[in-house]
One Martini backbone bead per residue (centre of mass of N, CA, C, O) as a GRO file, in nm:
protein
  106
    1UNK     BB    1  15.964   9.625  25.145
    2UNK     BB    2  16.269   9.557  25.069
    3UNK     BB    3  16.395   9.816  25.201
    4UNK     BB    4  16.247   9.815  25.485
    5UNK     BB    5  16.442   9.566  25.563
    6UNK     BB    6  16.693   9.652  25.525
    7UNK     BB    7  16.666   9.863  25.748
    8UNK     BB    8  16.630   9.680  25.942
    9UNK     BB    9  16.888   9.540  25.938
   10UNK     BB   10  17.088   9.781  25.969
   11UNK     BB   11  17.008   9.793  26.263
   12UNK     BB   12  17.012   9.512  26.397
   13UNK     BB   13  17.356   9.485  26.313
   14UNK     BB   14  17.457   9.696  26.494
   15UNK     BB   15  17.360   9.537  26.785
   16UNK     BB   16  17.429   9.220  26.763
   17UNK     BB   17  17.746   9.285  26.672
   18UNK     BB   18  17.951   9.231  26.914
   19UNK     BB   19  18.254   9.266  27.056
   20UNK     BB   20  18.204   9.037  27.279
   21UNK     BB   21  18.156   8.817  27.016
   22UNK     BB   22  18.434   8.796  26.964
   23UNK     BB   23  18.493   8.633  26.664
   24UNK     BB   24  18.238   8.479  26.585
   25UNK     BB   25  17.901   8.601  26.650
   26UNK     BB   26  17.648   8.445  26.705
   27UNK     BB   27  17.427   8.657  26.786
   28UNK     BB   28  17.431   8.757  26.487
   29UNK     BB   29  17.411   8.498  26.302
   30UNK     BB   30  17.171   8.379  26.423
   31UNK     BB   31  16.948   8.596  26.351
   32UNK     BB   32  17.003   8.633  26.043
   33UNK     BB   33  16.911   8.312  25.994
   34UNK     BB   34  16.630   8.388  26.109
   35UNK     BB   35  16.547   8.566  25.883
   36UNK     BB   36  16.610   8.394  25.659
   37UNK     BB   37  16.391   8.170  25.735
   38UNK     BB   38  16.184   8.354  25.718
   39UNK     BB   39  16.194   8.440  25.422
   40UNK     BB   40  16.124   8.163  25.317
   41UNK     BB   41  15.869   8.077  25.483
   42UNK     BB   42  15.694   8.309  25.339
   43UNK     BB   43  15.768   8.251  25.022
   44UNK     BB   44  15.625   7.958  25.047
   45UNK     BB   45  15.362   8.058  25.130
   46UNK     BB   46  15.310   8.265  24.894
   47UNK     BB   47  15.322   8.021  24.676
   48UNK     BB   48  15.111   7.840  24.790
   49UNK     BB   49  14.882   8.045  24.755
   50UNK     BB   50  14.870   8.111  24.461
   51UNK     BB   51  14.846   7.832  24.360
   52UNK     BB   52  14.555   7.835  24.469
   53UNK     BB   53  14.442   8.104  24.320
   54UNK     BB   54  14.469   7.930  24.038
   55UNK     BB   55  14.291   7.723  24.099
   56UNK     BB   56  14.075   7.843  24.117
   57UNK     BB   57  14.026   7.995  23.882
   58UNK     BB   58  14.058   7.705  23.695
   59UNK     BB   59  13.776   7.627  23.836
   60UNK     BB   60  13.578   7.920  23.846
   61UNK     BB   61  13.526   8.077  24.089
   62UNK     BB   62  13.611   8.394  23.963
   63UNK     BB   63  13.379   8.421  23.731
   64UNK     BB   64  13.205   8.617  23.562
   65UNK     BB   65  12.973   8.810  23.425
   66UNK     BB   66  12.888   8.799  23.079
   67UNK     BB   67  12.680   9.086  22.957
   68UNK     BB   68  12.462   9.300  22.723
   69UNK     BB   69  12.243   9.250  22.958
   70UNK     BB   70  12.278   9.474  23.208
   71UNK     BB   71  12.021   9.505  23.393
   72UNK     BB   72  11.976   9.336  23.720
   73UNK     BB   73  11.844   9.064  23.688
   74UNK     BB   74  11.863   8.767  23.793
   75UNK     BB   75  12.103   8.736  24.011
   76UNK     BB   76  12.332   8.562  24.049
   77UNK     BB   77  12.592   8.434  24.270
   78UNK     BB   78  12.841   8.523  24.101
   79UNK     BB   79  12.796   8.756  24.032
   80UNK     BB   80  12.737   8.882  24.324
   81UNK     BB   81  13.045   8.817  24.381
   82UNK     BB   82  13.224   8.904  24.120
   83UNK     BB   83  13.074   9.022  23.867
   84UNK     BB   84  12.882   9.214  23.640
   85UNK     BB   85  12.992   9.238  23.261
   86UNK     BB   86  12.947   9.343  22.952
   87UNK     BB   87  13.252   9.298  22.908
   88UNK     BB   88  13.568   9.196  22.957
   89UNK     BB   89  13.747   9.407  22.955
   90UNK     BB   90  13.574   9.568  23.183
   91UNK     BB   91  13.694   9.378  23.389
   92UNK     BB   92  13.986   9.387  23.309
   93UNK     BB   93  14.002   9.680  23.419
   94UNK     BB   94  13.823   9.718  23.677
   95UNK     BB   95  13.991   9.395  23.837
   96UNK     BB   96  14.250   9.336  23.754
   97UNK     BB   97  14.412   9.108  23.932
   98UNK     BB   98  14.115   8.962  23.978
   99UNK     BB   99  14.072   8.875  23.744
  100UNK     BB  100  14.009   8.564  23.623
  101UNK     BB  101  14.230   8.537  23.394
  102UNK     BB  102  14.455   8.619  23.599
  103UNK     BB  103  14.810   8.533  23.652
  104UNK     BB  104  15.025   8.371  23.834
  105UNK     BB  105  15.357   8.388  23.880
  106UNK     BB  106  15.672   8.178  23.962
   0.00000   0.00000   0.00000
């Protein structure tokens, strides 16, 4: 993602920074702003996401059903929802950065 932003901006850098607009160059500092202030405004959405799917995480709504008799009879909602694994491994080798358990770290 960051190289192809990166190719994204020499592409557009080639095009902003214009002979007739030396020597300050505003239209082309200009846009460069806009990207990093986009880019800001990305990171600060993301980080702010991530701390919300810990905390879902930290008060349980994310937590798997562990059991070794895993019949599928009488499947509550969270099993339903989260999924119904017979040790921890299996969840979390199956589910990944999904898994209850794992967090983001920022």
């Amino acid at each position: 993602m960051a190289i192809g932003w990166g190719n994204l901006n020499g592409a557009v850098s080639s095009n902003v920074y214009r002979a007739q607009d030396a020597p300050w160059y505003r239209l082309g500092h200009g846009i460069i702003l806009a990207y990093i202030a986009i880019g800001w405004l990305c990171s600060a959405a993301f980080m702010f996401l991530l701390r919300r799917e810990n905390e879902r995480r930290d008060r349980g709504e994310r937590d798997e059903v562990i059991d070794s008799d895993n019949s599928g009879e009488d499947m509550s909602e969270l099993a339903l929802m989260n999924g119904r694994f017979e040790t921890i491994d299996d969840a979390r080798r199956e589910k990944g950065d999904e898994w209850s358990q794992f967090r983001y770290t920022l």
